[in-house]
N, C-alpha and C positions, 0 to 999 in steps of 0.2 A: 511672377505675377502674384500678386496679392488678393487673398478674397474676403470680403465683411458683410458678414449676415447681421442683420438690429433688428427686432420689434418695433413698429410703428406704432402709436397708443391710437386710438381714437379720439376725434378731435373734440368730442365733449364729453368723451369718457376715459379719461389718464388710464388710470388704470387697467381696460382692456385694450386688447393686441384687434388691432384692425388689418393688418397687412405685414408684411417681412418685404424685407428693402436687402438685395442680394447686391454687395460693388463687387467689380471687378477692377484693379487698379491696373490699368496694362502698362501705365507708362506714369512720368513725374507729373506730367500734366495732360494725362488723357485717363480716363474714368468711361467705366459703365455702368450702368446699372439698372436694375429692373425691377420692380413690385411684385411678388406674388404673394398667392392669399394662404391660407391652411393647407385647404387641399393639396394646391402647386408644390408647396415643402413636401407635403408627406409623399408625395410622385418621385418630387427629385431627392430625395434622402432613398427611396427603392430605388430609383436608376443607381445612385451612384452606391449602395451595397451590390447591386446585381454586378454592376463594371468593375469592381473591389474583388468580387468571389466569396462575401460573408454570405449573400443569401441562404444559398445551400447549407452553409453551416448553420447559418441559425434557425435555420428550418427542421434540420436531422437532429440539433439537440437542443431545440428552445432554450437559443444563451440569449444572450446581450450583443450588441454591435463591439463592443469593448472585449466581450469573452470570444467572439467569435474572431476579431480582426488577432487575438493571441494565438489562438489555434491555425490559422491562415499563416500568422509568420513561424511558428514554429515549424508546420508543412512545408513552407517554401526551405527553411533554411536546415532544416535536418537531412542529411541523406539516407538517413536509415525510413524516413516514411516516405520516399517516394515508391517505392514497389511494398509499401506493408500491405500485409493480409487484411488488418481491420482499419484500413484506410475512413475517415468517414462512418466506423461502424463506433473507434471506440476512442477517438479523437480527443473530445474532451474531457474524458476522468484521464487518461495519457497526457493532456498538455495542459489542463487545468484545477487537476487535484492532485496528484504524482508531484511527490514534491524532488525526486531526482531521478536519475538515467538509471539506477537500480532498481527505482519502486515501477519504472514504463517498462522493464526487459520482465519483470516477474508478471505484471499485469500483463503483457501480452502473452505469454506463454500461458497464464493462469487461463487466458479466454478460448484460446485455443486446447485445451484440455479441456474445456465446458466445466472448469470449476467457477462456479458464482460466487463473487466475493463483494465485499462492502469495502471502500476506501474511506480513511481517514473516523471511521466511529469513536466518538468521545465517549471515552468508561471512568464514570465518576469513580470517586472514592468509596461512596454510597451505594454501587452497584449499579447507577439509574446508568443511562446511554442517553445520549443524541448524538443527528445524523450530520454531514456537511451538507451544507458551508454554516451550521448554525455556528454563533460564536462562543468560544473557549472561555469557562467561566475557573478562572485561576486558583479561587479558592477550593471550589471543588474537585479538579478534574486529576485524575487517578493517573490515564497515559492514553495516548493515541495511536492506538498499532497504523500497521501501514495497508496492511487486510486484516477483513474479519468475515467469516464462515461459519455458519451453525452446520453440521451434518448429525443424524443419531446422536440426537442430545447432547452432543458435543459440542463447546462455543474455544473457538479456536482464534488465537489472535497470531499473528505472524510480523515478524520484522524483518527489515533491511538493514540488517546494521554495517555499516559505512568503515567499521576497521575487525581488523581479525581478533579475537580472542586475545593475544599477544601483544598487540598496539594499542589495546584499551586502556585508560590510564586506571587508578586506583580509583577516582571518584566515578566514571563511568561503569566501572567492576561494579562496584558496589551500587547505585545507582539502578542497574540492569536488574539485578540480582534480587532487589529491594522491591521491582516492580513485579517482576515473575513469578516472587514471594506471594506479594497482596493480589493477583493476578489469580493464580492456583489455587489462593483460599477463598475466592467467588466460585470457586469453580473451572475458569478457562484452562486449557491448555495452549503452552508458549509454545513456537517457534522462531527462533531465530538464524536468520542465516547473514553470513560475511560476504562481503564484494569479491571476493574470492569465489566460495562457491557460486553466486551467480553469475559472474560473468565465465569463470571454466569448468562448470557443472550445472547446468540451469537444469537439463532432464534430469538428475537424480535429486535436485530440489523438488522439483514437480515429483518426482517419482517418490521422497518421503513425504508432502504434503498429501499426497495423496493415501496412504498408509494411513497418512496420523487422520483421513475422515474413514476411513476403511470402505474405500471406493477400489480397492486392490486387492484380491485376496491373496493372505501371507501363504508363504511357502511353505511346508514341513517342516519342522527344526532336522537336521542333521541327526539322528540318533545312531549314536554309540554301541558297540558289540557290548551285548547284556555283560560280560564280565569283565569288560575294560575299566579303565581306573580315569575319569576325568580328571587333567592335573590344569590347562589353561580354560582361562573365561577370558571375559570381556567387560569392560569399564561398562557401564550401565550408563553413563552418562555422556564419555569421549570419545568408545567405540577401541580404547587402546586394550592390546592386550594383558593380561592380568594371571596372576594365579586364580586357579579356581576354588572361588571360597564363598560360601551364600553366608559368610558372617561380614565380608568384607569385599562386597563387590562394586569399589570403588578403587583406581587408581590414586597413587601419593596426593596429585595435584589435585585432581577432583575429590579429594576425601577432608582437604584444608579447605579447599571453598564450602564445598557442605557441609561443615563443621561451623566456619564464621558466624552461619545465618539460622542459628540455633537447633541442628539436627532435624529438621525436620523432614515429614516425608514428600520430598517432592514428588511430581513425575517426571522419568526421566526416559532414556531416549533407548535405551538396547538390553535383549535382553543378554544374563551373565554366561547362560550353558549356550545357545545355538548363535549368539552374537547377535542375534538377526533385531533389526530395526521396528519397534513395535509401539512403543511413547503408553506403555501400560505398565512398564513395570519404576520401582523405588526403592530406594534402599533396604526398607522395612521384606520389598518381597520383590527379589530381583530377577524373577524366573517370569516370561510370557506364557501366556494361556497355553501356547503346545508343548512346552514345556515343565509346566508344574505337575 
């Protein structure tokens, strides 16, 4: 069955709409059809979102019939949202700004942890920000993390990134590296995590995202019998074990990336004597607070 809705003009005013003319084609040569006014449309455009199932939706997050009927089929045809927790709570930045099945597995776990996060913020080159859905001005725009987080003065941007460390090509290498650079010298600190850790580690994602706003308080460093000799540390950066040297508390591989991108001091992610997971210490000074 075929349906065709027209504007009707006014008979001595073209240009305004006097009535809507709804057919229904049931057959090759049978037709209905019927007149209604304004009003009438606007009734039956709500019956037929109430019988659809967008009302609701577009009620809980003031979308569009277009935003809302995406979220509806993505509910119907996901199986992972038929029993979600934030069913309806947190729908559309999960179906509607979440640009993959990595960036909706961290936002969920992120909301369920009560960390508040910002999806999709545009960070010029300039420093300046906007929010979504405004649009991507190409000349200026810096990168678009995938979360963004202020805690104690801290402005933290966090990724998804979609291949490991390993599978990253050369221009991606450099690329990451390049933004985390201009990134750090605004100020932010980076996170980035692999499809790996999120999908076979999401609680110790959440468990160093958490760290890195210091919503966790760290543990004691491990201290050593007063006359012992530390001989192992820890990569500051990969977490691999290393000799222990506060002149050179970088492993091989992480000591040629940070070499590439002119020595500088980044922040990085562990500290050299206790190992332990901190995102305060740098090459320059590779010992965390309990530690120094």
């Amino acid at each position: 069955m075929k349906v065709k809705i027209n504007a009707e003009p006014k008979e001595n005013e073209p240009l305004k709409i006097d009535c809507y003319k709804i057919s229904f084609q049931l057959s090759d040569d049978i037709e209905v059809a019927k007149k209604l006014s304004e009003s009438d449309m606007k009734n039956l455009l709500d019956d037929i979102v109430a019988v659809l199932g967008y009302k609701p939706i577009m009620e809980k997050f003031n979308c569009t019939i277009e935003e809302a009927q995406e979220i509806k089929k993505k509910i119907d045809r996901n199986s992972d949202c038929k029993d979600c927790d934030l069913k309806l709570k947190e729908c559309y930045r999960c179906c509607n700004v979440c640009e993959s099945p990595l960036e909706r597995d961290l936002l969920k776990a992120l909301v369920k942890s009560d960390i508040e996060v910002e999806l999709q913020l545009r960070i010029n080159k300039d420093n300046t920000v906007c929010h979504f859905p405004e649009p991507v001005d190409s000349e200026k725009i810096l990168t678009i993390p995938d979360f963004y987080l202020e805690s104690d003065n801290k402005k933290i941007c966090i990724y998804t990134d979609g291949h490991t460390y390993h599978e990253r090509t050369e221009y991606q290498a450099v690329r990451d590296r390049s933004i985390d650079r201009e990134l750090q010298n605004l100020g932010y600190v980076v996170l980035r995590f692999t499809t790996s850790e999120i999908r076979n580690g999401l609680p110790k994602v959440i468990k160093d995202i958490k760290k890195a706003i210091g919503i966790v308080e760290e543990n004691a460093c491990d201290v050593s019998p007063n006359n012992a000799e530390i001989t192992e540390g820890t990569c500051i950066r990969c977490g691999a074990k290393i000799s222990y040297d506060l002149r050179k508390p970088l492993c091989d591989d992480c000591y040629k990336t940070w070499a590439q991108f002119g020595n500088m001091d980044y922040t990085e992610r562990y500290c050299i004597k206790c190992g332990k997971e901190c995102y305060s210490t740098s090459y320059g000074s590779p010992l965390c607070k309990l530690c120094i």
